[in-house]
C-alpha positions in Angstrom: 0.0 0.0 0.0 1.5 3.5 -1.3 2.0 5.7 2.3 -0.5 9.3 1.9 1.4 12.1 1.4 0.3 15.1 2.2 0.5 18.7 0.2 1.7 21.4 1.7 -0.5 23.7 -0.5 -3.8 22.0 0.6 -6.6 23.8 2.2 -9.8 22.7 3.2 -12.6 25.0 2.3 -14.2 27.0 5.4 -18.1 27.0 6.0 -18.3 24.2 3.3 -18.2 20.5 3.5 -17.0 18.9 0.6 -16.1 15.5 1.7 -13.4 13.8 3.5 -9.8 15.2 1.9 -11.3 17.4 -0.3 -10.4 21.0 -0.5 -8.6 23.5 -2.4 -5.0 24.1 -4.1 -3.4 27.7 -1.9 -1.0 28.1 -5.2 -4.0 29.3 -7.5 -6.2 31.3 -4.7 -8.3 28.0 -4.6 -9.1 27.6 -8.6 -8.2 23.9 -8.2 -9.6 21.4 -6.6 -7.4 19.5 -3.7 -7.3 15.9 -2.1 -4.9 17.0 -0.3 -2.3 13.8 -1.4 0.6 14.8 -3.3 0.5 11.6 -5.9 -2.8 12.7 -7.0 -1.7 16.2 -7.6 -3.6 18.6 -10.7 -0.3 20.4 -10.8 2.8 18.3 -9.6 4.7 21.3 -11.2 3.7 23.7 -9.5 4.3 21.7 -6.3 8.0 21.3 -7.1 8.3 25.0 -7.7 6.8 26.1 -4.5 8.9 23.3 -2.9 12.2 24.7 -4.3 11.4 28.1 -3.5 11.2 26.8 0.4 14.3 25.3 0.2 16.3 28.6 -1.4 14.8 30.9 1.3 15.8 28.5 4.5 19.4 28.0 2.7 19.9 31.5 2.7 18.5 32.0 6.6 21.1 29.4 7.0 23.9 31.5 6.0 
């Protein structure tokens, strides 16, 4: 069995219930739609940029 793992990105909707894991995508102000596991991603692209952006900003609060 393939181990959940969850976006950093997701966010569940407030004042609506859309179902268990299901929410929205915080890279596109909530356009796309979210279950929140990273292996079922819309946009593994954009994912990997956020993700690399992260990891320049704590490298350089390192220094």
């Amino acid at each position: 069995m393939v181990e959940e793992k969850i976006c950093p990105l997701f966010r569940r909707p407030e004042g609506l219930d859309m179902g268990k894991g299901i929410g929205y995508c915080d890279i596109d102000s909530g356009s796309t739609t979210c279950e929140r596991d990273v292996l079922f991603c819309e946009r593994p692209e954009a994912i990997k940029k956020y993700l690399h952006t992260k990891l320049e900003v704590l490298e350089k609060e390192e220094k």
